[in-house]
C-alpha positions in Angstrom: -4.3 -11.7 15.9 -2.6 -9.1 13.3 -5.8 -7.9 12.5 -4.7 -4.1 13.8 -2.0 -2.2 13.0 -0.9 1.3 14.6 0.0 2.2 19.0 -2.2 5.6 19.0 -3.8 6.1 16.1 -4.6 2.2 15.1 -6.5 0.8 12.9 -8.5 -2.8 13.0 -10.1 -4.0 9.6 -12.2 -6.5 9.2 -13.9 -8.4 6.4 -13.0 -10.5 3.3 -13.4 -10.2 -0.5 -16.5 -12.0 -1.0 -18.6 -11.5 1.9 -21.0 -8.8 2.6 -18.9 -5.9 3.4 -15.5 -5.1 4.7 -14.9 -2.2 7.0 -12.7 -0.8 10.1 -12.3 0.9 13.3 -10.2 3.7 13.6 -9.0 4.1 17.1 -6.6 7.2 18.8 -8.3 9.8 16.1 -7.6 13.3 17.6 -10.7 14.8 18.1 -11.5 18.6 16.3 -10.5 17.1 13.1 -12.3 18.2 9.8 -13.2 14.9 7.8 -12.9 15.6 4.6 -15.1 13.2 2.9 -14.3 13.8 -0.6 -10.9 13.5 0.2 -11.5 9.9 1.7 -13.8 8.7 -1.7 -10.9 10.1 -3.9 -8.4 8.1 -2.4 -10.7 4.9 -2.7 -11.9 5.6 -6.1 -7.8 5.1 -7.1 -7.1 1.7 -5.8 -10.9 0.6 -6.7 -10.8 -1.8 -9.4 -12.4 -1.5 -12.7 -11.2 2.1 -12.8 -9.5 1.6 -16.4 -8.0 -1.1 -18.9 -5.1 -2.4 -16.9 -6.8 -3.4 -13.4 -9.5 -5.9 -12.4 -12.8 -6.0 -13.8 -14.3 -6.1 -10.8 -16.9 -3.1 -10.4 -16.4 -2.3 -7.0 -17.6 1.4 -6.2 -16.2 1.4 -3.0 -18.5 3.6 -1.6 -17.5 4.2 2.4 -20.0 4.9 4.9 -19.0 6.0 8.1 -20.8 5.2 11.1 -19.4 6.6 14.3 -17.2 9.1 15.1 -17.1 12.2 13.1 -20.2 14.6 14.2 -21.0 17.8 11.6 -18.2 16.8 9.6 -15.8 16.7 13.0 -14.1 13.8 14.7 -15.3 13.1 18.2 -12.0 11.7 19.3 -13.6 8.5 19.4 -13.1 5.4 17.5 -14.3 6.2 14.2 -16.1 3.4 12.6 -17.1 2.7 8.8 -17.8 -0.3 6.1 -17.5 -0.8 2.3 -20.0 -2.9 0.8 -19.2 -5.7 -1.7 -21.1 -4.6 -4.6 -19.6 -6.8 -7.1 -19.8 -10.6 -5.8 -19.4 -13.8 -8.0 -18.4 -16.2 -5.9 -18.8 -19.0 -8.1 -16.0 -18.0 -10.0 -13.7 -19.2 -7.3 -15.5 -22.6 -7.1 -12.7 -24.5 -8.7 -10.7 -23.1 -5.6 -12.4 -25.0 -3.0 -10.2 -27.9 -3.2 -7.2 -26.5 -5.0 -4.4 -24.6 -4.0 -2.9 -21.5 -6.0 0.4 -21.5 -6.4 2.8 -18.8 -4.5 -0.6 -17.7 -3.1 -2.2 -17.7 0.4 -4.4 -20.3 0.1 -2.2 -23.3 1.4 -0.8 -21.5 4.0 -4.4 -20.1 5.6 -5.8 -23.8 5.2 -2.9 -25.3 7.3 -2.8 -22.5 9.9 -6.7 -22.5 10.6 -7.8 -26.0 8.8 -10.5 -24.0 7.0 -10.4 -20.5 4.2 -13.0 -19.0 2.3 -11.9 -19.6 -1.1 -14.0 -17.2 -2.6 -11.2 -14.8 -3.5 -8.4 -15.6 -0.7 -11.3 -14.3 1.5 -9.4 -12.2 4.1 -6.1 -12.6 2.2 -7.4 -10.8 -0.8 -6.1 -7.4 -1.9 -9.7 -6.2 -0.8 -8.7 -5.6 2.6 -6.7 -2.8 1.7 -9.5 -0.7 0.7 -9.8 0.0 5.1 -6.4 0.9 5.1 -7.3 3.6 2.3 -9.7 4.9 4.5 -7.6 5.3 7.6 -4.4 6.4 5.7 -7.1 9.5 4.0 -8.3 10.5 7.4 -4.2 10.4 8.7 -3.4 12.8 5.7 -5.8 14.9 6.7 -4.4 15.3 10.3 -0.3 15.5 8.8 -1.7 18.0 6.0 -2.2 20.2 9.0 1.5 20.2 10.2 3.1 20.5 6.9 3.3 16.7 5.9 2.8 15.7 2.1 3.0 12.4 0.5 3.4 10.9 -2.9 3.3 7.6 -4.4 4.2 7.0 -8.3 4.9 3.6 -10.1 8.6 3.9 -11.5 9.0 0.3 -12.5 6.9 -2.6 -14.7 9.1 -5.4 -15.1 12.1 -4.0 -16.9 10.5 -1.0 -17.7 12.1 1.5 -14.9 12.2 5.0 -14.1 15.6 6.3 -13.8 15.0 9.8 -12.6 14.9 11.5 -9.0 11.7 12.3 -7.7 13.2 15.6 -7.2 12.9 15.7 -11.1 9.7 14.8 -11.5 6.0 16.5 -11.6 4.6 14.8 -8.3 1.3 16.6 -9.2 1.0 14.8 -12.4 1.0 11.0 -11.1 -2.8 10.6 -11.6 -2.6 11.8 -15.2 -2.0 8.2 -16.9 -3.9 4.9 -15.5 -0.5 3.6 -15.0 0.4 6.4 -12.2 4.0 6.9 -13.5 4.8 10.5 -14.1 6.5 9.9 -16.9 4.4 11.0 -19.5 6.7 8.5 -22.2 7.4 5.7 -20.1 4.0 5.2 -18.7 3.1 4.4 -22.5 5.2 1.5 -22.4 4.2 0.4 -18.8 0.5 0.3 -20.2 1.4 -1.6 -23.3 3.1 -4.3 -21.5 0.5 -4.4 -18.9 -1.8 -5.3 -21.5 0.2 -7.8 -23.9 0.8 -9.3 -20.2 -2.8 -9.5 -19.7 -3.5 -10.6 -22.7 -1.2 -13.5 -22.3 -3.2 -14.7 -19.4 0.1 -14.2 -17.0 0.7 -11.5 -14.5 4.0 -8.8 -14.0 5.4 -7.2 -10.6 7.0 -3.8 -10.2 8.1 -1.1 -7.8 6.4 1.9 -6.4 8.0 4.5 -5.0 7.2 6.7 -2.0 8.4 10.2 -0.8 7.2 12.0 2.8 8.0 15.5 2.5 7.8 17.9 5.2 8.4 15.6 8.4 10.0 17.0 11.5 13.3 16.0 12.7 13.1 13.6 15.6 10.3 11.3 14.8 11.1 7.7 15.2 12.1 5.5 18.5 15.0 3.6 19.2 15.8 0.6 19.4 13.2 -1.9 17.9 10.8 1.2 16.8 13.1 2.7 14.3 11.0 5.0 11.8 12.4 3.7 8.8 11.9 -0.2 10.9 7.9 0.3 11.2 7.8 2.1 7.8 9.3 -1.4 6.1 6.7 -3.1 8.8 3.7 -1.3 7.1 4.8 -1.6 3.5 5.7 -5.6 3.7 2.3 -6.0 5.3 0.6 -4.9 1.9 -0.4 -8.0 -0.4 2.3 -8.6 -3.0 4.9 -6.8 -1.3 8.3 -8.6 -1.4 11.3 -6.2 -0.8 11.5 -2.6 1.0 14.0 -0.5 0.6 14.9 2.9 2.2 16.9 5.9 0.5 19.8 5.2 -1.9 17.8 6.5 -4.9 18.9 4.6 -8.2 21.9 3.3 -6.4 22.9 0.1 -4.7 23.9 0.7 -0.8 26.0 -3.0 -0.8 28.4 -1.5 -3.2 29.0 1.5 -2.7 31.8 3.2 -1.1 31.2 5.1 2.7 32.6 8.7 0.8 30.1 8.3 -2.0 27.0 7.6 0.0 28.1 9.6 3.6 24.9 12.6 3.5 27.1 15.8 4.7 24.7 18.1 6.9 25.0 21.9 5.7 23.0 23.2 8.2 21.7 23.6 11.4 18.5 22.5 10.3 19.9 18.8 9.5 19.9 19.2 6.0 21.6 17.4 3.8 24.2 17.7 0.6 22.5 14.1 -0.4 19.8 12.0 0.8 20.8 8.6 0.2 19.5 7.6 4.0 16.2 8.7 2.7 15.6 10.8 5.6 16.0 8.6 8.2 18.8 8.1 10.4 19.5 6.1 13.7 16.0 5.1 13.2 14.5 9.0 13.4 13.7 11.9 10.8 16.4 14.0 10.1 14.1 16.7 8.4 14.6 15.5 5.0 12.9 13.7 2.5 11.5 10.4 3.5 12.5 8.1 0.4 11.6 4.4 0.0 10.8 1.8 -2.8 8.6 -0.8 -2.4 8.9 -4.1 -4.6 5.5 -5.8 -5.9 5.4 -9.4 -6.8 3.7 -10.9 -9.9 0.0 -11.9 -8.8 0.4 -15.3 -8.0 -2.9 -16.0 -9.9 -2.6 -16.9 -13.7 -5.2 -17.6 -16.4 -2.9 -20.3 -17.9 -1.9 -23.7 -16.9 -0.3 -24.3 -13.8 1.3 -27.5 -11.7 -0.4 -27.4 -8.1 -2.1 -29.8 -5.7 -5.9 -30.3 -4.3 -6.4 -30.8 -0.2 -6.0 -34.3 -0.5 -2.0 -33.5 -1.8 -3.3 -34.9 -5.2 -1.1 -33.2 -8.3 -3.8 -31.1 -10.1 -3.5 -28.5 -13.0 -5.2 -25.6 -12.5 -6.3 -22.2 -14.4 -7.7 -20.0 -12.5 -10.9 -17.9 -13.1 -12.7 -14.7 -12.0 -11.5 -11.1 -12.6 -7.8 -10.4 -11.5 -4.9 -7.8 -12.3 -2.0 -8.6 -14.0 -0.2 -5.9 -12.5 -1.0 -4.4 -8.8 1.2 -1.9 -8.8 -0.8 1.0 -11.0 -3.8 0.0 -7.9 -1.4 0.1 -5.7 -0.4 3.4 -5.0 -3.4 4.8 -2.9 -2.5 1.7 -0.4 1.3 2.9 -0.5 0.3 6.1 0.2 -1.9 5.0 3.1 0.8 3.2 4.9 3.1 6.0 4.9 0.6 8.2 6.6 -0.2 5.9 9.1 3.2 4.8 10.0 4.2 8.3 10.4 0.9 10.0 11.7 1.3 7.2 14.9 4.8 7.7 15.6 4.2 11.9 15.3 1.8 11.5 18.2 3.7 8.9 20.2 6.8 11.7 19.7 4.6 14.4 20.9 3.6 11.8 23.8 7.1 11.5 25.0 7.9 15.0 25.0 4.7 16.4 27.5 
């Protein structure tokens, strides 16, 4: 029922903002794996909110606790089981909710699919489920860090604000060194000042993150329907906000460019390339290059100003919303980005090594 996501190393979450916990099963974990569970906390304490000025209050301290498993630190090679607890519940400051719809938000569409929601924060629609994914994209790093696989995530865009350099230009090491997670010491000022006038305002902004997988072998991927760069775009467009994926062509617009300035000529035997504007992916498989994609994050769809919408009887209504929210995902958003990347590539590394026994 959508609920899991992965062929061999899967994940199920379950859960929703306002209950008691949320939590998941990891499933197709090699065993013999060191858990690093530092490692795992890290990664959760960057998309928690409340972790500076520019997210949600909320004062979640995403604390995981794992409870099947790993044994002495070691994964068992069986499903690998773990919850957060929610912490930081007010649920009556979603009350208005509970006969009002938000606009461009998920709450009209999971009333008419099930006839009833938990309203208390877009209950399993909320942003909160991504905290499992966190958690399962941590423990596939740890398993890619082994064969040479890195991956970073950095915000290069708030609204117009945008980050016109190559990654190849930039100090990956240094994304975590603002609250904005732009590593662009300058231009992160200005993403966090408009954040905040934003906020401020009561309205909300979108941007882009961008994502780059270094150190992948050539040949992952599966043709036809399970191309790499195919279930890459899957994982990334499953993520809450997510609008628009798009893979290689750094800076630069595929739809109107010429074949001679975009063509990547191989040099070597190895497969790489003069350019990278396929972002590493070609035919639907790694070509030993850089894995390159941007993902696009809409404005969250709820405001703290005035807006037109409707109740459940189809009454108009104006409604202003309440509770603790971001004005911009994106800064929260890297972690998840990051997580999706890693499980994407981590299940289709083992279902390569699957078809080649």
């Amino acid at each position: 029922m959508g609920n899991s996501y992965g062929k061999i190393f899967k994940l199920t979450t379950f859960g929703e903002s306002h209950g008691g916990s949320i939590g998941g099963i990891i499933d197709g974990c090699p065993s013999g794996v060191k858990i690093d569970l530092v490692f795992i906390q890290d990664q959760l304490d960057r998309r928690r909110p409340g972790q500076s000025k520019v997210v949600s209050e909320r004062n979640e301290l995403d604390k995981v606790e794992i409870l099947s498993g790993i044994f002495n630190g070691v994964s068992t090679g069986t499903p690998i089981g773990f919850i957060i607890k929610n912490n930081d519940q007010r649920a009556k400051d979603y009350s208005n909710l509970e006969q009002a719809f938000r606009p461009s938000h998920a709450d009209f569409t999971y009333s008419k699919k099930y006839g009833n929601r938990d309203f208390r924060g877009g209950g399993r629609s909320s942003a909160r489920e991504t905290a499992c994914r966190v958690v399962a994209g941590s423990v596939a790093q740890l398993i890619l860090n082994k064969i040479g696989v890195e991956i970073f995530a950095y915000v290069s865009s708030v609204g117009s604000l945008r980050l016109n350099k190559s990654y190849n230009n930039l100090d990956l090491n240094s994304i975590d060194d603002n609250i904005v997670r732009c590593p662009d010491v300058d231009l992160s000022k200005s993403m966090i000042k408009l954040i905040e006038d934003i906020k401020k305002s009561g309205d909300t902004i979108g941007g882009v993150i961008s994502c780059v997988a270094k150190g992948l072998p050539i040949g992952i991927g599966e043709p036809v329907f399970d191309k790499l760069h195919a279930e890459i775009g899957k994982g990334m467009l499953s993520i809450n906000a997510v609008k628009a994926f798009k893979l290689g062509f750094e800076n630069q617009d595929i739809s109107s460019s010429l074949g001679s300035q975009v063509n990547d000529i191989i040099i070597d035997k190895t497969g790489k390339t003069k350019t990278n504007f396929s972002g590493g992916i070609q035919g639907g498989i790694s070509n030993g290059n850089d894995i390159y994609c941007e993902i696009s994050f809409k404005p969250v769809s709820t405001l703290m100003i005035n807006q037109e919408s409707i109740n459940l009887n189809g009454d108009k209504i104006i409604l202003k919303a309440k509770g603790r929210h971001d004005s911009c995902v994106v800064p929260r958003a890297v972690p998840i980005v990051e997580a999706m990347m890693a499980l994407t590539i981590l299940d289709h590394y083992l279902i390569s090594k699957s078809n080649n026994i």
